[in-house]
VOPAGU-2260 file (C-alpha; in pm, 1 decimal, decimal comma):
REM VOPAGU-2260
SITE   aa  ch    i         X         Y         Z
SITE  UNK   A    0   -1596,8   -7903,3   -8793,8
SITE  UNK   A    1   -1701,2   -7631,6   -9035,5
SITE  UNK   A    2   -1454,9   -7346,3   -9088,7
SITE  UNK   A    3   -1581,1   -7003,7   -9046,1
SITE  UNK   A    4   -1569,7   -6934,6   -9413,6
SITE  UNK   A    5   -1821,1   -7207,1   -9477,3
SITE  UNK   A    6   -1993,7   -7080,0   -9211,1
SITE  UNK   A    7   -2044,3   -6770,9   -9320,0
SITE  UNK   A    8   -2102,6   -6824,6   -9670,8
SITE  UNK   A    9   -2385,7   -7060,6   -9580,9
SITE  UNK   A   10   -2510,5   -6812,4   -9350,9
SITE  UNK   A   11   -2505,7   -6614,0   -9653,9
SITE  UNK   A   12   -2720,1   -6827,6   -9877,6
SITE  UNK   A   13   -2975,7   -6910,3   -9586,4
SITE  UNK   A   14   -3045,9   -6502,4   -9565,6
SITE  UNK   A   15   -3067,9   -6447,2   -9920,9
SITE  UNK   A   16   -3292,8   -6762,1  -10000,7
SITE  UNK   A   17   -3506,1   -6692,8   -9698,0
SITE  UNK   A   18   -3503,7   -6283,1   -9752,3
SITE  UNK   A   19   -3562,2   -6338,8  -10075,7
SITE  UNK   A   20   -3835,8   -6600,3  -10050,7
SITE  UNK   A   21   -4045,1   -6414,3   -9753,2
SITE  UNK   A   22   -3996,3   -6062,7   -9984,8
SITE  UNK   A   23   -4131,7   -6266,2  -10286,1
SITE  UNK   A   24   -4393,4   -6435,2  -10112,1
SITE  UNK   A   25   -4502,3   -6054,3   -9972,0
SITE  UNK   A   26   -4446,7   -5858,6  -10280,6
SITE  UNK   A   27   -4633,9   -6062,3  -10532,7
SITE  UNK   A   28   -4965,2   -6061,4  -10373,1
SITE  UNK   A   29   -4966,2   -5648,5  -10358,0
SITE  UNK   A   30   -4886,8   -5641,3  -10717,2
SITE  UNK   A   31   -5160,3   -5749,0  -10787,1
SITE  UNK   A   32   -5392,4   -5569,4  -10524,4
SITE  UNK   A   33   -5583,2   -5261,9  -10499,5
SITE  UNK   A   34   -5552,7   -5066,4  -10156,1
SITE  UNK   A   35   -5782,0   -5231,0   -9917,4
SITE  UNK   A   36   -6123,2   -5112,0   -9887,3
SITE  UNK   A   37   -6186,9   -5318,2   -9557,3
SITE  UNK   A   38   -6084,8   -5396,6   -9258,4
SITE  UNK   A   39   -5989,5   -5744,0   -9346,2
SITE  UNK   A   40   -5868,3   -5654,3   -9680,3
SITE  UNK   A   41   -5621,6   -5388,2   -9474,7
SITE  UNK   A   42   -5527,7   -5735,3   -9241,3
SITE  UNK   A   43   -5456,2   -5901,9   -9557,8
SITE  UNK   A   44   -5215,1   -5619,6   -9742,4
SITE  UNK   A   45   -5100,0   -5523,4   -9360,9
SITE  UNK   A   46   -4942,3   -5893,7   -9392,5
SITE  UNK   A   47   -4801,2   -5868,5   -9711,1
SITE  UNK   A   48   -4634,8   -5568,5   -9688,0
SITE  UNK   A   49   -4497,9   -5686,7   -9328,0
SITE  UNK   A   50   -4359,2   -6008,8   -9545,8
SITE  UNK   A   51   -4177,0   -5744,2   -9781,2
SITE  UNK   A   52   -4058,5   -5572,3   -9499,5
SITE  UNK   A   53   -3900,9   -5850,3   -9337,9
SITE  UNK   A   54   -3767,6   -6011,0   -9647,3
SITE  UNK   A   55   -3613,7   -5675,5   -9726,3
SITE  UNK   A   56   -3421,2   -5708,5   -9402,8
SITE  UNK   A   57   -3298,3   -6056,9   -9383,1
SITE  UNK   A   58   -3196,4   -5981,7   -9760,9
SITE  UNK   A   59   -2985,9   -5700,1   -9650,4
SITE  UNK   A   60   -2849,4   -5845,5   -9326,8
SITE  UNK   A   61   -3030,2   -5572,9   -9053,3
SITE  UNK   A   62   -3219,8   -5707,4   -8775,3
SITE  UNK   A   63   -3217,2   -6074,7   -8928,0
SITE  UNK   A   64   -3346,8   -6283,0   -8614,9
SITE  UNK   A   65   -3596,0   -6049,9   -8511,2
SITE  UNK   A   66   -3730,2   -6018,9   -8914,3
SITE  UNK   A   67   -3700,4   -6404,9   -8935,5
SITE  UNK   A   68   -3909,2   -6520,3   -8651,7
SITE  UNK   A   69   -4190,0   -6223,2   -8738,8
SITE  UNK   A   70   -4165,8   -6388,3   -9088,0
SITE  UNK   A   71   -4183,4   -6691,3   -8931,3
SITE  UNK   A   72   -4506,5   -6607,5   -8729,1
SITE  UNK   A   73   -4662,1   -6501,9   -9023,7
SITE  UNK   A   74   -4561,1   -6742,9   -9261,1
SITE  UNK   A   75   -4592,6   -7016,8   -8970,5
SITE  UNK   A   76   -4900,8   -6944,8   -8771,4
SITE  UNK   A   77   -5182,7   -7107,6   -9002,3
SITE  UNK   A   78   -4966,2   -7408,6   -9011,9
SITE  UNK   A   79   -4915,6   -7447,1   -8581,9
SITE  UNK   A   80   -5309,8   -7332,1   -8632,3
SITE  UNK   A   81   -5446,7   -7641,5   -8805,1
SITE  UNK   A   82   -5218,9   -7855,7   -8596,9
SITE  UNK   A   83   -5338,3   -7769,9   -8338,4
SITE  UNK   A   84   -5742,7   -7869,0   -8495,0
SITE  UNK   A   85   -5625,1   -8196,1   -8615,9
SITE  UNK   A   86   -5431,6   -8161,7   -8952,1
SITE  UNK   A   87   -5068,3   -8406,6   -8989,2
SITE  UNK   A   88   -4774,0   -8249,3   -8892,5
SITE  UNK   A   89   -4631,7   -8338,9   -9197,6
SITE  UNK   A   90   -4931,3   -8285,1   -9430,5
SITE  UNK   A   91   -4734,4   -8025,9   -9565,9
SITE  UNK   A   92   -4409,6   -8048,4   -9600,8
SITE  UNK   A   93   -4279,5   -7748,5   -9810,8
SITE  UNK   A   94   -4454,1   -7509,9   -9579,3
SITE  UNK   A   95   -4292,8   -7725,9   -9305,8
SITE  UNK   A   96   -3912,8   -7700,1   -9472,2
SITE  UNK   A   97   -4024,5   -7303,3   -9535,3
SITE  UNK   A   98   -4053,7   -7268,2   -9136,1
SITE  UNK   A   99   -3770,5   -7451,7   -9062,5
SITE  UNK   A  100   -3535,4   -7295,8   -9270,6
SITE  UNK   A  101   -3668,4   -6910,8   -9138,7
SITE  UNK   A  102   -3607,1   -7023,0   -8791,3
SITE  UNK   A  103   -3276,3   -7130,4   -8862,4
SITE  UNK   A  104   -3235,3   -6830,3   -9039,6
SITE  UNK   A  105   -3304,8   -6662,9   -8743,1
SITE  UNK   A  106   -3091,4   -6909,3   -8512,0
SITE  UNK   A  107   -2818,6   -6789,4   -8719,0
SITE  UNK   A  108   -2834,2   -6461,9   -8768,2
SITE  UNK   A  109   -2686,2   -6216,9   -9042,8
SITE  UNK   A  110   -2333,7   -6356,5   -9048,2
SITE  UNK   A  111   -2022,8   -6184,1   -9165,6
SITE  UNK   A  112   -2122,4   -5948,7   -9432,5
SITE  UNK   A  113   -2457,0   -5887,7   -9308,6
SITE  UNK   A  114   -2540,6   -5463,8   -9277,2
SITE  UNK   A  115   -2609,4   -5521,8   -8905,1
SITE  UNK   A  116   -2392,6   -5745,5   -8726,4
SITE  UNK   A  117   -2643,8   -5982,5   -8512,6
């Protein structure tokens, strides 16, 4: 059995790889953007600036399960999407560890030195 150290070191790592992925994957894109000039192109940044938001908060420890699993809609939904129309489960298997590893992040919460205790 893990001590609660370990556990909360690892809960740790899992919110600052997964923060820090999901506030990557967000922030990069609108870098490099202009501000929309359409409606989808305002879907589009809307997206990315949600994926900054919520990497933002699992990074700092506030609100991690509810940031994680709307990270995990986000990042997750085109993947259930072409499931669901026919492509392999495990066609891709980085964004597959990517969702699995947010909604454990979310499972688990902030942990011990998280901002807001979960």
């Amino acid at each position: 059995m893990a001590s609660k150290t370990r556990i909360d070191w690892s809960l740790l790592l899992l919110r600052l790889a997964v923060g820090g992925m999901a506030f990557y994957a967000g922030f990069e894109p609108l870098l490099h953007s202009r501000f929309p000039g359409s409606l989808a192109q305002a879907g589009q940044w809307g997206l990315h600036l949600a994926e900054v938001v919520c990497g933002a908060l699992i990074v700092l420890g506030l609100w991690v399960p509810l940031a994680a699993l709307v990270f995990a809609v986000i990042f997750g939904w085109p993947m259930v999407w072409g499931w669901v129309h026919g492509a392999p489960i495990f066609g891709d298997l980085h964004g597959l560890f990517l969702l699995l590893v947010t909604l454990a992040s979310a499972l688990g919460g902030g942990g011990k030195w998280a901002l807001g205790r979960d």
